[in-house]
N, C-alpha and C positions, 0 to 999 in steps of 0.2 A: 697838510698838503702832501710831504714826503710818505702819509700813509696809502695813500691811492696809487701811490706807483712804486717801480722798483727801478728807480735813476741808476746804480752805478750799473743794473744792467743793459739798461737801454744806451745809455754812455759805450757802455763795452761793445755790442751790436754798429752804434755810429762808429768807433774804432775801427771795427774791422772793416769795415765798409768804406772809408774811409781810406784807409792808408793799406789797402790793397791793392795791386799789380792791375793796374786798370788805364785807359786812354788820360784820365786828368793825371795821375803820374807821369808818364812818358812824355805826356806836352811837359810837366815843369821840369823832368829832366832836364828835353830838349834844351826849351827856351832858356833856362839858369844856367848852363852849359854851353849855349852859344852867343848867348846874349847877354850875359853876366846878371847878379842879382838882383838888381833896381827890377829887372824886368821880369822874372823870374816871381819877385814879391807881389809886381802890379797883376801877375796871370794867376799868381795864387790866390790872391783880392777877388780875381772875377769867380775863380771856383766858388771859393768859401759863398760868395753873394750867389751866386745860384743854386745852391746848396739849402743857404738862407731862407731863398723862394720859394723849393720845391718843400720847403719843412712848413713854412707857413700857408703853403697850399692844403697839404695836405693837414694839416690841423684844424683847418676850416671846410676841409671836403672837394677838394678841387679834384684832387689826387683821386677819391673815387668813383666823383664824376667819369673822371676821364675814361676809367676802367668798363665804368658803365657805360661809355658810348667809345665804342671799339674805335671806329673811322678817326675821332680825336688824337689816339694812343697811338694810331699807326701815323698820321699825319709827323708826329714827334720822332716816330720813331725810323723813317723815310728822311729826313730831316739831318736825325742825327747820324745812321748810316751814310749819308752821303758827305757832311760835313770829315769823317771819320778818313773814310776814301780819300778827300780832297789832300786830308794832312800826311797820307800814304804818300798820295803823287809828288807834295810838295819835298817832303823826305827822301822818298827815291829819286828824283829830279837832284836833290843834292848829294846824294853817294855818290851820284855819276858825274858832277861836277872835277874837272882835272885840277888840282893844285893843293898845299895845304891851308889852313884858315889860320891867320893868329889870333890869338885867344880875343874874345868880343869886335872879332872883325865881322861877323855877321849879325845883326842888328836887328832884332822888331821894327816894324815903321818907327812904333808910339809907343810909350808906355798905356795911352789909350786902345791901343790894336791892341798888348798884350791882354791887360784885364776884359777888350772884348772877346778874345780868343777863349778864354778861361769858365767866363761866361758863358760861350754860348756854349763848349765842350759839357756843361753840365745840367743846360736847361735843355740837349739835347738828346740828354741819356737817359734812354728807359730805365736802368735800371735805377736811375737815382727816383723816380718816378714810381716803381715798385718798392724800394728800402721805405719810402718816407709813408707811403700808403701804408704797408703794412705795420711798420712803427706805430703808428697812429690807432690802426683799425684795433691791433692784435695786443701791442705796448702798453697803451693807455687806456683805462674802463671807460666804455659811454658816459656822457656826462661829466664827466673832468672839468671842473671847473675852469673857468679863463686863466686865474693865478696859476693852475699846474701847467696847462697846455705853453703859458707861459713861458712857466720855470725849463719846460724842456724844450723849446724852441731858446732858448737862450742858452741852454748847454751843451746842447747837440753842435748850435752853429761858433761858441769859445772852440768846443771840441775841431772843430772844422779847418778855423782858422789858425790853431796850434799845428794841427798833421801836415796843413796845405804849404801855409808860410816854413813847418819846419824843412820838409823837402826841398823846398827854393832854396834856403839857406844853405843843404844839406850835399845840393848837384852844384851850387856856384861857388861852394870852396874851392880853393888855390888847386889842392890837387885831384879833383876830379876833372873842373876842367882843362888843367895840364893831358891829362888822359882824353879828354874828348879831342884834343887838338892832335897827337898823335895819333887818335884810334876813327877820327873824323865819320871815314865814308863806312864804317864797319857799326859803329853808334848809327848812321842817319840807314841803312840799312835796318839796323833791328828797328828803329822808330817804323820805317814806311812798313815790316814785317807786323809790328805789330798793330799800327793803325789799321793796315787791312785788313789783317783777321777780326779784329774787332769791330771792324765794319762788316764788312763780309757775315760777323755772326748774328749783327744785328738785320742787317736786309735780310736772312734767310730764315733766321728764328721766328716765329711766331709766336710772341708772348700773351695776347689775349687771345686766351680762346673762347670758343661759346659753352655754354653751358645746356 
């Protein structure tokens, strides 16, 4: 089975891609920093499961459906630009709030709004849509049997849930969010900085093109 592929480097690929400077960071920043961990672990839950989704889409072909019908990709990808936007507005909406916050004074609805938040943040991301398509197409030989497609749907999404859950744990230590509570409207600035531009790059990017 381990002759048909080459796992620790496809592992190495979900790594980086993974635990790279991206919109699912910043939300679990956010939320394990102002919401404390309980909440922070249920948004990293919804990452890793969509994560999950788009691995088993794409192993079964979903993934290049999608590609092959442009209208689908941009649907997702409208979608998640705006979702992106929204988490801007919500963040700058709270920089500009007057007063300081004590620590888990600002609260998720649910632990179910979190893991929805997390969720949809990664069923709405092209580019997780593009990692998993290419993994697939490029990663694995045609014909891979079910046992391997398996094997690497199972360690991509361990891998998922090690990076996602480690960052929760990582922003809702004692002393980071000691720092976000001093440093409040200056953290939810860079969040709404960086939701926008990552929305902003996705509404304006055009990732399928024609051929």
């Amino acid at each position: 089975m381990l002759n048909d592929i080459n796992l620790p480097l496809i592992l190495v690929a979900a790594f980086v891609a993974s635990a790279s400077p991206g919109p699912a960071t910043m939300a679990l920043a956010g939320t394990s920093m102002k919401s404390g961990r309980k909440y922070g672990l249920a948004l990293a839950a919804g990452i890793a499961t969509g994560s999950l989704i788009w691995s088993v889409s794409a192993a079964f072909g979903l993934a290049a459906v999608m590609m092959a019908n442009a209208w689908l990709f941009e649907i997702v990808r409208y979608f998640g630009a705006a979702y992106l936007l929204y988490l801007a507005y919500k963040s700058l909406r709270s920089a500009f709030k007057s007063g300081d916050v004590e620590s888990g004074g600002m609260k998720t609805a649910s632990m179910r709004a979190a893991y929805g938040k997390g969720l949809a943040i990664h069923l709405t991301n092209p580019k997780a849509i593009l990692f998993f398509g290419s993994l697939y197409s490029l990663g694995i030989p045609s014909g891979a049997s079910p046992q391997t497609l398996l094997l690497v749907i199972g360690s991509v999404f361990t891998l998922s849930v090690i990076v996602f859950h480690g960052y929760a744990l990582m922003f809702s230590s004692a002393r980071v969010t000691a720092g976000y509570v001093k440093l409040r409207r200056w953290f939810e600035g860079v969040f709404a900085l960086g939701f926008g531009i990552a929305g902003a790059k996705i509404l304006t990017t055009s990732i399928v093109t024609a051929e």
